[in-house]
N, C-alpha and C positions, 0 to 999 in steps of 0.2 A: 692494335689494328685500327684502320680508321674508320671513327664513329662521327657523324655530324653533331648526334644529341642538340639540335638547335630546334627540333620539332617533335610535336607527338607523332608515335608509328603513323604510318601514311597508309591509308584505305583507299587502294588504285581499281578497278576494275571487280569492286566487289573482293580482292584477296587482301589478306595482313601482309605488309608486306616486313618481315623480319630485319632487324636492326644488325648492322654488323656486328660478325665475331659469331654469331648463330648458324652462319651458314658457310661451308667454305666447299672453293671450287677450284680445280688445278689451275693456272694460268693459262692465258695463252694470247688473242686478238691479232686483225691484220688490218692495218690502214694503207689508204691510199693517196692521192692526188693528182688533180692534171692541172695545168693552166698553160693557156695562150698568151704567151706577150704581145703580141698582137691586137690581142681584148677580140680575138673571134671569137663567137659565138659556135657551139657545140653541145651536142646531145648528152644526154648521162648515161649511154648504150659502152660507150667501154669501158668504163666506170663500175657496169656491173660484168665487165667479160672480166676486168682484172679484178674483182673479190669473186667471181664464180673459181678462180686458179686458186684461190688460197681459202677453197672451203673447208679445209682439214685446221686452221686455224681458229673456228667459231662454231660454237656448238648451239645455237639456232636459238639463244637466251638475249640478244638484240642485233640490229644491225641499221645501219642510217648512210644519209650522204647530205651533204652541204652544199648548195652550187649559188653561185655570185651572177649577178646582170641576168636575172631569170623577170623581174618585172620592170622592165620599161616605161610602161604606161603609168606604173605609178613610183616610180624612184626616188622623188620626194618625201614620200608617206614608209611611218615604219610599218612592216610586214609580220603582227602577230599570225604563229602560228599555233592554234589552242587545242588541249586535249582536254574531252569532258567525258564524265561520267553517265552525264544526265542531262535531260532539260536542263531540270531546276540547277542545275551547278551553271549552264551556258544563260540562263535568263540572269543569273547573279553575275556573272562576270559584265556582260553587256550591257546593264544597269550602271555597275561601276566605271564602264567602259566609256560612254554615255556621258557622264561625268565630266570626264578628263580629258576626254580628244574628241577632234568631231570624226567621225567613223565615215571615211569616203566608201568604203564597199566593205562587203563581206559575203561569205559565201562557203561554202564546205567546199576542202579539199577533194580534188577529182582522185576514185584512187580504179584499182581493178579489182575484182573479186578473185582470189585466187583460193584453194585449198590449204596451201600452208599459213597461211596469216589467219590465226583466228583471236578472238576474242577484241573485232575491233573498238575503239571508243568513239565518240562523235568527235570529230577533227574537224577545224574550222577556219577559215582566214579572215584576218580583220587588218586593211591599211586603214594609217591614224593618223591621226596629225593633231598634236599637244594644242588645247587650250591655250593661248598666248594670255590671257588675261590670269590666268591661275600660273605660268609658268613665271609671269613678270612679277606677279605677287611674291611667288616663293622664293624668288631671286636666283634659280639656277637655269641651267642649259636643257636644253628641250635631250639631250643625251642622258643625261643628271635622272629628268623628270622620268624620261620612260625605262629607264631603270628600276625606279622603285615603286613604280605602278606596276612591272614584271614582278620586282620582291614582292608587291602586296598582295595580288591575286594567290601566288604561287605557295604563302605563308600562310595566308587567311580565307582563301574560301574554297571548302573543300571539294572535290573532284574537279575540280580544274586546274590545266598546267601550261605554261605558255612556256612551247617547247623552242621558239626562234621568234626573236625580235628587230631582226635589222633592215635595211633599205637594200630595199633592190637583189635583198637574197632569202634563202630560206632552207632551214631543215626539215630533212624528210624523215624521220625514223620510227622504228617499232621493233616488236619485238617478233623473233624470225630470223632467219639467214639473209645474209645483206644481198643476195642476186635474187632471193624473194622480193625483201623489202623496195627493191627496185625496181622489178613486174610490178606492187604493189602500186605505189607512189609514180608508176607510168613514166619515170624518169628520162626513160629512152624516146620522149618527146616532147623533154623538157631544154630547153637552149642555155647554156651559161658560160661566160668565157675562162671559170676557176670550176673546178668540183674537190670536194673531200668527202673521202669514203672507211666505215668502219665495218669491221666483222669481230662481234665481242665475246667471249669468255670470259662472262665474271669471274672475276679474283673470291670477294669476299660476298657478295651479294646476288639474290636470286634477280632473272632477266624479268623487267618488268617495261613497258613504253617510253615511261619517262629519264627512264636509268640509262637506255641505248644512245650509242654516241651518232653523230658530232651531237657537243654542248655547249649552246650559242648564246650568247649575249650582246644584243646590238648587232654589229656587222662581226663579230668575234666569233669564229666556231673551230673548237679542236677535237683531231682523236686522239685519241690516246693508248697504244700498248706501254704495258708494265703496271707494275704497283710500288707508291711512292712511302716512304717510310716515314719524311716531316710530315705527313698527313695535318697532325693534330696541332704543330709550331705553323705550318701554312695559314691554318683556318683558324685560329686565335687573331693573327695579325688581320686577314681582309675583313673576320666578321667584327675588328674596330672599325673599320668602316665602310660597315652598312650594308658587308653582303650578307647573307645568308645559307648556311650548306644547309640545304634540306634534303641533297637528292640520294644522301651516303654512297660518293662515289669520288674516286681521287681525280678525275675529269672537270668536275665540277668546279673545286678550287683550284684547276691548273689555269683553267679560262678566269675564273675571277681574279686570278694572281695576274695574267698580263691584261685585262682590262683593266684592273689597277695601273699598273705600269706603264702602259702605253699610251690611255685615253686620260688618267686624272693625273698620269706624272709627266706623261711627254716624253717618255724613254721613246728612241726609235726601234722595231721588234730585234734589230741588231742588239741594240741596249739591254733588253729586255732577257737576251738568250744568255745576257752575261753575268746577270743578275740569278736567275733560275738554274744556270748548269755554268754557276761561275766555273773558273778556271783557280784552281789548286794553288795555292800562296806559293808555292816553290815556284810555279809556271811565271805567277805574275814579277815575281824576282828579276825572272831572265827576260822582263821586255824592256823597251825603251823608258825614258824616267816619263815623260808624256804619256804612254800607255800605260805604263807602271801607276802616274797618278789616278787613271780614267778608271782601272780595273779595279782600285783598292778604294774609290771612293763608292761605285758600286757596290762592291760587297760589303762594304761596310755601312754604307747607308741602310742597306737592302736585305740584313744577313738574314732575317726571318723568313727570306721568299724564297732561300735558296732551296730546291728541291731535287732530296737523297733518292738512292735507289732508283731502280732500272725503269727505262721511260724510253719511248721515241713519239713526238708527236709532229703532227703538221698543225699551224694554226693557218688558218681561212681571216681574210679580213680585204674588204673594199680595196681591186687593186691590185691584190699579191698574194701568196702561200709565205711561211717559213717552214721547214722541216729543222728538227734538231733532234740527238739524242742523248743523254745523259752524258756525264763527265766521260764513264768507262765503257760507252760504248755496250751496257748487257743487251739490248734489244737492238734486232737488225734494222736496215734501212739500206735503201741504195735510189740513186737518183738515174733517170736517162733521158735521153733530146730526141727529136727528130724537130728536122724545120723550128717552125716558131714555136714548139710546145715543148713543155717538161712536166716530166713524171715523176712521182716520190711513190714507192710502195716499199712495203715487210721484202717482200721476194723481188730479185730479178724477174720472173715467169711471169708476175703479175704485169709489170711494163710493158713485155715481146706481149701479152694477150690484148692490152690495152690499144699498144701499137707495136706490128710485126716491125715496123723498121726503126725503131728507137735505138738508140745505139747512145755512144760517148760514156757508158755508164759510170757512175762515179759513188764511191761510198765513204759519205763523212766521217768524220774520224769526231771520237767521243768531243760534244760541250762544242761542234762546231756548226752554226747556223746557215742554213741553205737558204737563203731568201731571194726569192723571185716576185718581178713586179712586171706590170702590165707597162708597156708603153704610151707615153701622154697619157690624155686623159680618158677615164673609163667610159 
């Protein structure tokens, strides 16, 4: 079963939180998506009508949503978003913080008080902007840099977690049913022209804040239904280099798998879909010898990323959605349009709630990438 063992047991909110393989829960989850080609801006209001349809999917142990071009005013600057414990964990991070970027605002996340959401932690935002003098020193990419200033905090000081790092977007999550989590985090007056949305059923692990999906890195944020069986061949290969699973969750290394791929190898997420839910040596047989070359060099480069077992995720990233699902298809998915927008959700019902006139409905056939992008520029 998949274990991180990359960290000692993690003390969240005052509970031990139980390492996998201790704790087990039947499957299940429901994700979603919308995005505008157009890059119009939009509320995160049907975002929670379509996971309030698939509440029988998520048994109220997380839930979150993703949404893209929600800050403007500072799009430049990356967008930590941090969960603490305590003062003393938010006065150590901000120290380190301090440090390493100059800190253009911060301020605690606006949320609502509702009855179902308890046991909150201090939630905070911090835009940044890397030290050029320590970036130019270290000789890497301000990308590079605020990577492993995420690793550092998130491995070394205790109750604190930096739940979303990217520009111009931001994760909202907790733990609770995701049309809670979304009264919570007020989302339904939040504008973005992408959203992604989770409603979880842990597999192997109890729901805890940090564990609820989406799971972001940089502008990178996926959900994820299913459970992956390379778990353990996934996370040998990215924690060569330099990530870290700490959060014991197969989400966690499906996002550091294509931030690998995408941002430090330059696959395009097309690439990237071919690489993760390659296509079957028989399949690649029957393409052209150009394709044939394209498909067998990826997976042969790439064979450690390839990941088994039932899966359908959206990834979120500056721009655009992809939706894919595994080779065979075990986890649903279906796509629909209306006008300039498209939707990825588990269910059809989730779509018709999100929007009653969506229609064209389309469902990917196993290992096949849905990628939608924003027109010009964002």
């Amino acid at each position: 079963m998949p274990m991180c063992g990359t960290r000692d047991p993690i003390y969240f909110l005052g509970a031990f939180m139980r390492l996998e393989g201790e704790v087990r829960i039947p499957s299940g989850c429901a994700i979603s998506a919308a995005i505008s080609r157009k890059g119009r801006l939009f509320t995160g209001e049907a975002m929670i009508k379509a996971m309030e349809t698939m509440h029988e999917r998520s048994n109220g142990l997380g839930g979150g949503f993703a949404a893209y071009g929600i800050y403007p005013e500072y799009k430049d600057y990356y967008a930590f978003h941090v969960f603490f414990t305590d003062r003393e964990a938010r006065k150590e991070t901000e120290a380190f913080l301090k440090d390493r970027f100059e800190v253009v605002d911060s301020s605690v996340i606006a949320t609502r008080t509702i009855p179902e959401i308890t046991d909150v932690p201090l939630i905070w935002r911090y835009f940044l902007s890397p030290l050029r003098s320590i970036v130019e020193r270290e000789m890497i990419g301000e990308d590079e840099y605020t990577v492993r200033a995420v690793t550092r905090i998130n491995s070394t000081i205790n109750g604190a977690y930096v739940f979303s790092s990217g520009k111009n977007m931001g994760t909202f999550k907790a733990v609770g049913y995701p049309e809670d989590v979304g009264k919570f985090y007020r989302i339904d007056e939040i504008e973005g022209y992408s959203w992604t949305a989770h409603g979880r059923y842990p597999t192997n692990t109890p729901g805890w804040w940090g564990g609820a999906h989406p799971f972001s890195l940089l502008d990178f944020s996926v959900v994820h239904n299913g459970e992956i069986s390379s778990y353990d061949a996934n996370r040998r290969f990215v924690e060569m280099f330099g990530y870290r699973c700490s959060l014991q969750t197969d989400t966690e290394v499906i996002t550091y798998i294509l931030d690998y791929l995408i941002r430090r190898q330059g696959l395009t997420p097309e690439e990237s879909a071919n690489v993760i839910a390659a296509p079957f040596w028989s399949t690649i047989e029957r393409k052209s010898e150009e394709e044939r070359k394209r498909l067998t060099y990826l997976r042969t480069l790439y064979s450690s990323l390839l990941i088994t077992g039932p899966f359908s995720i959206v990834l979120g990233f500056t721009g655009g959605i992809m939706a894919l699902n595994d080779r065979l298809k075990l986890r649903s998915m279906v796509v629909g349009e209306h006008n300039d927008m498209v939707y990825v959700a588990s269910e059809e019902a989730a779509v018709l709630a999100a929007d009653r006139n969506a229609g064209s409905f389309y469902f990917p056939m196993g290992g096949e990438p849905v990628v939608v992008k924003v027109e010009g520029e964002v």
